[in-house]
C-alpha positions as semicolon CSV with decimal commas, in nm:
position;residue;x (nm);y (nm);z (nm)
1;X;-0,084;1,300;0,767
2;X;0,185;1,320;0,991
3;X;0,302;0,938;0,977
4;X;0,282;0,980;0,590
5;X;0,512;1,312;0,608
6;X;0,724;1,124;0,890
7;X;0,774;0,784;0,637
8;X;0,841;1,016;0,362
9;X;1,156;1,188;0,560
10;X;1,243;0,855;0,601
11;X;1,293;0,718;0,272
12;X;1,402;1,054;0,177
13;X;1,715;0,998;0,448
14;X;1,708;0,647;0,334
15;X;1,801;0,718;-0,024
16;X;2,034;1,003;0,087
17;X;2,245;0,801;0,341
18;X;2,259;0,498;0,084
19;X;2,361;0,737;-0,214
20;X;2,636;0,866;0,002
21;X;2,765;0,540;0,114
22;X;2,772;0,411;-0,212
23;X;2,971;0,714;-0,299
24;X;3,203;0,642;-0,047
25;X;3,241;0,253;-0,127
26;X;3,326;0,342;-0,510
27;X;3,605;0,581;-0,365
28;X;3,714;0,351;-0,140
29;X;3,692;0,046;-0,375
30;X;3,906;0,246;-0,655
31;X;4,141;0,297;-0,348
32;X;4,196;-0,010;-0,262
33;X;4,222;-0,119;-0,665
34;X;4,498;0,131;-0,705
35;X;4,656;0,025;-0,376
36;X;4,644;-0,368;-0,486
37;X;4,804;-0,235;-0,811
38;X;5,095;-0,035;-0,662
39;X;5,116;-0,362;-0,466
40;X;5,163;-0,562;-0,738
41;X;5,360;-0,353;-0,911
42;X;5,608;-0,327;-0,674
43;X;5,591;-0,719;-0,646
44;X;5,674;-0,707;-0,964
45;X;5,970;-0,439;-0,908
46;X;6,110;-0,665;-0,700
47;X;6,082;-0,987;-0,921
48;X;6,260;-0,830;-1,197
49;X;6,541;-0,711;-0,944
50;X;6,556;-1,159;-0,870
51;X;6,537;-1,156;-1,231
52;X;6,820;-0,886;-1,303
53;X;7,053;-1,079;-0,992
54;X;7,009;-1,399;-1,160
55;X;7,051;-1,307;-1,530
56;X;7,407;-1,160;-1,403
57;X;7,493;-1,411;-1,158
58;X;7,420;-1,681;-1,474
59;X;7,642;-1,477;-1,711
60;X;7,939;-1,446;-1,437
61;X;7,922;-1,819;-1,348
62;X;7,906;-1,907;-1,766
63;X;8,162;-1,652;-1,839
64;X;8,395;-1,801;-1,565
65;X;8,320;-2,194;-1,680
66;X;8,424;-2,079;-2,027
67;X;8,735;-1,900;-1,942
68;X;8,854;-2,211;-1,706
69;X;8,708;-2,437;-1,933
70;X;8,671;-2,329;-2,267
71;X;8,298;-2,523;-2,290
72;X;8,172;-2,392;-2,582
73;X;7,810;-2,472;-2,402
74;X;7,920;-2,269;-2,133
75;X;7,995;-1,986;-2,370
76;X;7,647;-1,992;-2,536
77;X;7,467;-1,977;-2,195
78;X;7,710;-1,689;-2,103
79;X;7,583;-1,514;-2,448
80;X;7,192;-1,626;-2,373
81;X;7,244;-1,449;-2,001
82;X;7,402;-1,110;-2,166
83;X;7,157;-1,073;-2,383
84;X;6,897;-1,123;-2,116
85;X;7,046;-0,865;-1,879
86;X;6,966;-0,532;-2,110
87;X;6,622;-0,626;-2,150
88;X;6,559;-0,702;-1,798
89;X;6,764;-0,382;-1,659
90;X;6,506;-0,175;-1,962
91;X;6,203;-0,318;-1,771
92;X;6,313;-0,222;-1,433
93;X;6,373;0,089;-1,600
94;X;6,024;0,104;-1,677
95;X;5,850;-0,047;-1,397
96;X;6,029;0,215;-1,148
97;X;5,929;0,574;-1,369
98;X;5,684;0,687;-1,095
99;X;6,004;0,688;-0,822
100;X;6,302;0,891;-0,890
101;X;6,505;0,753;-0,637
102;X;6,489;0,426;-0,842
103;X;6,565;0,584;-1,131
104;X;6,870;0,702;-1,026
105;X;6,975;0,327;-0,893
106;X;6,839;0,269;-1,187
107;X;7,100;0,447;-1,407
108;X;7,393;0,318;-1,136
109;X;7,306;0,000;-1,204
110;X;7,306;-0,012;-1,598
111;X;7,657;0,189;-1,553
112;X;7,739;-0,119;-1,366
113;X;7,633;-0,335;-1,568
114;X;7,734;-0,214;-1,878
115;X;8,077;-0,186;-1,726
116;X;8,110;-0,535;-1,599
117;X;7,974;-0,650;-2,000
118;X;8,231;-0,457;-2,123
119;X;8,470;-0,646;-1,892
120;X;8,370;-0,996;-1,916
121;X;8,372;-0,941;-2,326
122;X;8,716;-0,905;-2,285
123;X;8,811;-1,161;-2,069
124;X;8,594;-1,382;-2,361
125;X;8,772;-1,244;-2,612
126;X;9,105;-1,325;-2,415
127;X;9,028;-1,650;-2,388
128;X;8,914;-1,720;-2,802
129;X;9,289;-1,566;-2,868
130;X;9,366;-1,903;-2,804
131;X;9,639;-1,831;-2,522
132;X;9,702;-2,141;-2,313
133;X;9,710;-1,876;-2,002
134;X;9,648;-1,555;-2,124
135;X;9,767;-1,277;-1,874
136;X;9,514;-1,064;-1,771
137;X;9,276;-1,281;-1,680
138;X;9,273;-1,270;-1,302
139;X;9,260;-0,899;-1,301
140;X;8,927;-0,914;-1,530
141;X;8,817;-1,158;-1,246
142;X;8,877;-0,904;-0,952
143;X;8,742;-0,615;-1,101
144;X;8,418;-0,823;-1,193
145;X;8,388;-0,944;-0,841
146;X;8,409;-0,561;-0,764
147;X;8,160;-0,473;-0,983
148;X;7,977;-0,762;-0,849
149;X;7,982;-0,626;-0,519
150;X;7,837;-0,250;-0,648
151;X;7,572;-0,425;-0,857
152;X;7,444;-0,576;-0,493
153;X;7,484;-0,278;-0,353
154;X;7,269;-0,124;-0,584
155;X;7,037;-0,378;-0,583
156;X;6,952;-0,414;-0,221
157;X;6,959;0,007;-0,182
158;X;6,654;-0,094;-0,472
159;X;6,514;-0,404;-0,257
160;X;6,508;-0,181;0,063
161;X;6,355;0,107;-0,144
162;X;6,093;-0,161;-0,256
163;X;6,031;-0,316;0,051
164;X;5,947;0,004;0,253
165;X;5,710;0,118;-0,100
166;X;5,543;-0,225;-0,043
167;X;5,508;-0,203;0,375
168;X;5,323;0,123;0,282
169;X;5,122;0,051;0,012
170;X;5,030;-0,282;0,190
171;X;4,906;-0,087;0,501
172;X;4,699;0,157;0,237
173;X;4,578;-0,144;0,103
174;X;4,470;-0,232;0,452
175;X;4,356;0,064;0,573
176;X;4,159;0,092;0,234
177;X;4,010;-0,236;0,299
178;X;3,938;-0,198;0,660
179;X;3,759;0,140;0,580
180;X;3,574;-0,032;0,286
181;X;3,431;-0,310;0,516
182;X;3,349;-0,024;0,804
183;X;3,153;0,182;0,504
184;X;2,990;-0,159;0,419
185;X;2,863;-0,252;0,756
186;X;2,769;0,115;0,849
187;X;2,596;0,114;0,540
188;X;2,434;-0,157;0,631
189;X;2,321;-0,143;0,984
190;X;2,178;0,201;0,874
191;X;2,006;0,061;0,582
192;X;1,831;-0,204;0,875
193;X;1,770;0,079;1,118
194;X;1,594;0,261;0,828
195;X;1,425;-0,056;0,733
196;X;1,318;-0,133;1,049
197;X;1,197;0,272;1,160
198;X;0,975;0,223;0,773
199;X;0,834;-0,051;0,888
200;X;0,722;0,115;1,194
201;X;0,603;0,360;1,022
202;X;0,407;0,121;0,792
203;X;0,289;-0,067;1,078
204;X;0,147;0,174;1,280
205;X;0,003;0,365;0,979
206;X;-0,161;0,016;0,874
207;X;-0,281;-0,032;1,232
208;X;-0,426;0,318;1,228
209;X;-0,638;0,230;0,910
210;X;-0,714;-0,061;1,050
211;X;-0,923;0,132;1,353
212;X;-1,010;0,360;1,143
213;X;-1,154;0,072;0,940
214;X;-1,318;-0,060;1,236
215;X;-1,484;0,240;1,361
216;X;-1,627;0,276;1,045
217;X;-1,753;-0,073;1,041
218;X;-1,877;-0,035;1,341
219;X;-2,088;0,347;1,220
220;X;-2,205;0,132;0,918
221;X;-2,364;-0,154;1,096
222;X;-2,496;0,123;1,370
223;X;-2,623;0,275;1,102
224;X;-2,766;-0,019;0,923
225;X;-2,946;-0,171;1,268
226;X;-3,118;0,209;1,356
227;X;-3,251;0,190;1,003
228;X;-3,380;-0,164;1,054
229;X;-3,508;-0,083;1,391
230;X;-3,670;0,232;1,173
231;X;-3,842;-0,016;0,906
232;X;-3,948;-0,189;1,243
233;X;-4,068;0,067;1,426
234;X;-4,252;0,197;1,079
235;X;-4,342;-0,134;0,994
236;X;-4,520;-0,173;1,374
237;X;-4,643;0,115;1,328
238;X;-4,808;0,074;1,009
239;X;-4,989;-0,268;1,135
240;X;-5,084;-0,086;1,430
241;X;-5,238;0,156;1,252
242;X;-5,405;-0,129;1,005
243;X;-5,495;-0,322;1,296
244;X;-5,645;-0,009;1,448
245;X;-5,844;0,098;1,091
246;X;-5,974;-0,216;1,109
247;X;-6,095;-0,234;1,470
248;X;-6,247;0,130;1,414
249;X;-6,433;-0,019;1,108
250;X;-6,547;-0,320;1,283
251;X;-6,673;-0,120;1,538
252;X;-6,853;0,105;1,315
253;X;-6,972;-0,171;1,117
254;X;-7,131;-0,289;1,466
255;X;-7,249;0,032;1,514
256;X;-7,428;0,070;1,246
257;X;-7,562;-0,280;1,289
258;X;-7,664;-0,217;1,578
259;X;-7,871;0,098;1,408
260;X;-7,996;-0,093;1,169
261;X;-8,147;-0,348;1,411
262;X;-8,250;-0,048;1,640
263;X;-8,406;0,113;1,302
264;X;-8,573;-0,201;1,202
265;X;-8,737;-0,210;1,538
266;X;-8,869;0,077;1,561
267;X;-9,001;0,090;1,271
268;X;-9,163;-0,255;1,209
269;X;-9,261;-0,287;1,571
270;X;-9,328;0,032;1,765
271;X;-9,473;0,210;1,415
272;X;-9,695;-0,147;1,417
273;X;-9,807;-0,087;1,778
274;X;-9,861;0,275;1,713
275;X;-10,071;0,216;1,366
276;X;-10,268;-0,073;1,496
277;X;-10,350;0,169;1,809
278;X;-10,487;0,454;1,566
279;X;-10,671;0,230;1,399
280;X;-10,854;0,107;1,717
281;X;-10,888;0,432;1,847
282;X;-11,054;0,482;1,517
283;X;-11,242;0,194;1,491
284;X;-11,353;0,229;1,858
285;X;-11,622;0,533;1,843
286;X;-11,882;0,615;1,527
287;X;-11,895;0,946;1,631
288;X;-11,517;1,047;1,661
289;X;-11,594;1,411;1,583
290;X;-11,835;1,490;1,887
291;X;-11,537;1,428;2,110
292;X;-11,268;1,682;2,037
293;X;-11,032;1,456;2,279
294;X;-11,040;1,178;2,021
295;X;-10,912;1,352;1,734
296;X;-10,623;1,531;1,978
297;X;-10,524;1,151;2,047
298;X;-10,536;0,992;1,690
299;X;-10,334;1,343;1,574
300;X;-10,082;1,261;1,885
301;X;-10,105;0,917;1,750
302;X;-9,970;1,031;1,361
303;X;-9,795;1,264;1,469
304;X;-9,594;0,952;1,702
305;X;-9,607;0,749;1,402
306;X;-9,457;1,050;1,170
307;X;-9,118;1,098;1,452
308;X;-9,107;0,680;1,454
309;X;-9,027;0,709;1,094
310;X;-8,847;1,016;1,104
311;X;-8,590;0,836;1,412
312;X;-8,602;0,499;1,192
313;X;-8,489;0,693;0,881
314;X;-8,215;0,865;1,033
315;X;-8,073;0,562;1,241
316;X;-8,094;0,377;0,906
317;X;-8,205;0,515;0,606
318;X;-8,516;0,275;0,437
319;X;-8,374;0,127;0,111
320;X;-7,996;0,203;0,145
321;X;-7,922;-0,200;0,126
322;X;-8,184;-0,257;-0,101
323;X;-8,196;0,042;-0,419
324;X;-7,862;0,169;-0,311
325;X;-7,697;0,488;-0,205
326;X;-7,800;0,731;-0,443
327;X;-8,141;0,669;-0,410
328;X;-8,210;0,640;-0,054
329;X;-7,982;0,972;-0,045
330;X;-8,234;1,151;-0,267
331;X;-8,506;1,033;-0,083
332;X;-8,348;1,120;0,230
333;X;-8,230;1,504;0,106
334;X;-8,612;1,511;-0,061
335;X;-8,739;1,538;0,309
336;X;-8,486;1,753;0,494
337;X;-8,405;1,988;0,180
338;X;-8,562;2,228;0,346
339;X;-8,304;2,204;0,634
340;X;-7,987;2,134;0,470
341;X;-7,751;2,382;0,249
342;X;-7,780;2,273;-0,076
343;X;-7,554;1,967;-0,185
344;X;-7,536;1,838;-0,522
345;X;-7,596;1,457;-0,548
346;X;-7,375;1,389;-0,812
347;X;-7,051;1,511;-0,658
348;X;-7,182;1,338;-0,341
349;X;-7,192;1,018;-0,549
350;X;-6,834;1,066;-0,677
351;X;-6,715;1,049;-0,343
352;X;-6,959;0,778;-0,191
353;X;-6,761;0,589;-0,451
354;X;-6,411;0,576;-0,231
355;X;-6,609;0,490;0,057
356;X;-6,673;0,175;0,260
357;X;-6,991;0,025;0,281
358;X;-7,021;0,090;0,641
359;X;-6,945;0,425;0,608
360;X;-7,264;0,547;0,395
361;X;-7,482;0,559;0,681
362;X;-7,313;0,760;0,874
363;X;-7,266;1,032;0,581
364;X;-7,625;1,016;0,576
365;X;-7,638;1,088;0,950
């Protein structure tokens, strides 16, 4: 329960930490889009300040060719150039909004510029009067190399401006990137650690189930061998007691063999000896009656064959192999009636019927 509770913390923390740092990368990441942007921008600044030098440089160089020359091919670059320079002094305009500093070199420079138009128009239109060497014309030069020299002034106080916007939006974008690969690798070394303490977690949570898996294996199959030593030990048990039912009915099955041939001998010899003896003793005197001793001895001599029968009977009842059990039971109940409680014969026969052979006699007994 614990380990479960301790894993679920875990990814819990997991998720948290990794919502966080993702948080943190898409700040950083629109960071260091919006410092790459100012970057560029101000790239850009400063390519349409090259762009702004050049258009009036081309215009002052055409504008002088024409006046020394009077190329008309000079004149129509010197007119391409001017109309350039408006356009490209508007876009600087534009690209420079977000810095008022700028935008006040900004309106310098397009006084400047317009100014120095202004002046080189005239020195054109000086020169189409058609005046071999119109007066004038070195004046217009001097003030347009002064103007020249305030238009680079303005343009480098714009470069400098420029280059220190671009040293610190190139260290943002830096420090923006720097931070965005620290935030990446934090993020992920945590998201290992967190991996790694999981699969801890998992492990030792697996390894617990898999002794707790064991151990009840191991209960199982303890369980399963005392139940087979059970069915053994019931088993034995049950062919000892077989083995023992039939040893106690072989021995009275012996037993009552045994009877049987002690019953038989009795009967068919000592009941022989004793009848052929009262008939000799009868057969021996005419006049048995004048000697009161002889009758005493042939009564003794009944009476001996009487308990020979009697003993014979109850060792093994006459008939009970022969007629069966029901009759030799009445016959044997017929003499000792008198003796006995009463027993019915017919519920005695109902349960003669579940008995073994070798069991009879002895009920009889």
């Amino acid at each position: 329960m614990l380990s479960r509770l301790t894993a679920r913390i875990a990814f819990v923390i997991a998720i948290g930490l990794l919502l966080v740092c993702a948080i943190l990368v898409y700040s950083t990441v629109l960071n260091l889009v919006e410092s790459e942007r100012l970057v560029t921008h101000t790239h850009q600044v400063q390519e349409l300040l090259g762009d702004t030098d050049y258009a009036i440089a081309s215009a002052a160089r055409a504008r002088l060719t024409y006046v020394f020359s009077g190329d008309d091919e000079a004149l129509d670059q010197y007119q391409h150039s001017v109309a350039r320079i408006p356009v490209i002094v508007s876009k600087l305009r534009q690209g420079t909004t977000d810095n008022p500093p700028q935008q006040k070199h900004c309106d310098e420079l397009e006084i400047l510029v317009n100014d120095r138009i202004q002046l080189w128009e005239k020195s054109v239109a000086l020169k189409r009067s058609g005046q071999s060497s119109p007066a004038g014309q070195p004046d217009m030069t001097r003030q347009s190399v002064q103007f020249a020299d305030e238009i680079v002034s303005v343009t480098h106080a714009m470069r400098t401006e420029e280059t220190k916007l671009l040293e610190q939006r190139t260290t943002a974008l830096h420090v923006h990137f720097v931070f965005a690969v620290f935030i990446m690798a934090v993020t992920f070394v945590a998201a290992v650690l967190l991996l790694l303490w999981h699969y801890r977690l998992l492990r030792d949570e697996l390894h617990a189930r898999e002794r707790a898996q064991k151990i009840a294996a191991a209960a199982a199959n303890a369980a399963v061998e005392a139940e087979r030593k059970a069915h053994a030990s019931e088993a034995a048990a049950l062919a000892s007691q077989n083995a023992a039912r039939r040893l106690n009915a072989r021995l009275l099955q012996l037993r009552d063999d045994e009877r049987r041939k002690f019953s038989r001998e009795l009967h068919d010899s000592i009941g022989q000896y004793l009848a052929a003896a009262k008939m000799m003793l009868e057969s021996s005197s005419n006049k048995p009656e004048t000697d009161p001793r002889h009758a005493e001895c042939v009564n003794l001599l009944d009476q001996a064959i009487k308990e020979t029968r009697t003993i014979s009977h109850l060792l093994h009842p006459s008939g009970l192999d022969e007629v069966g059990f029901t009759i030799a039971a009445r016959s044997h109940f017929s003499v000792y009636c008198k003796k006995l409680s009463p027993t019915s014969i017919d519920t005695l026969k109902a349960r003669v019927r579940k008995s073994r052979s070798s069991q009879r006699p002895r009920m009889l007994s």
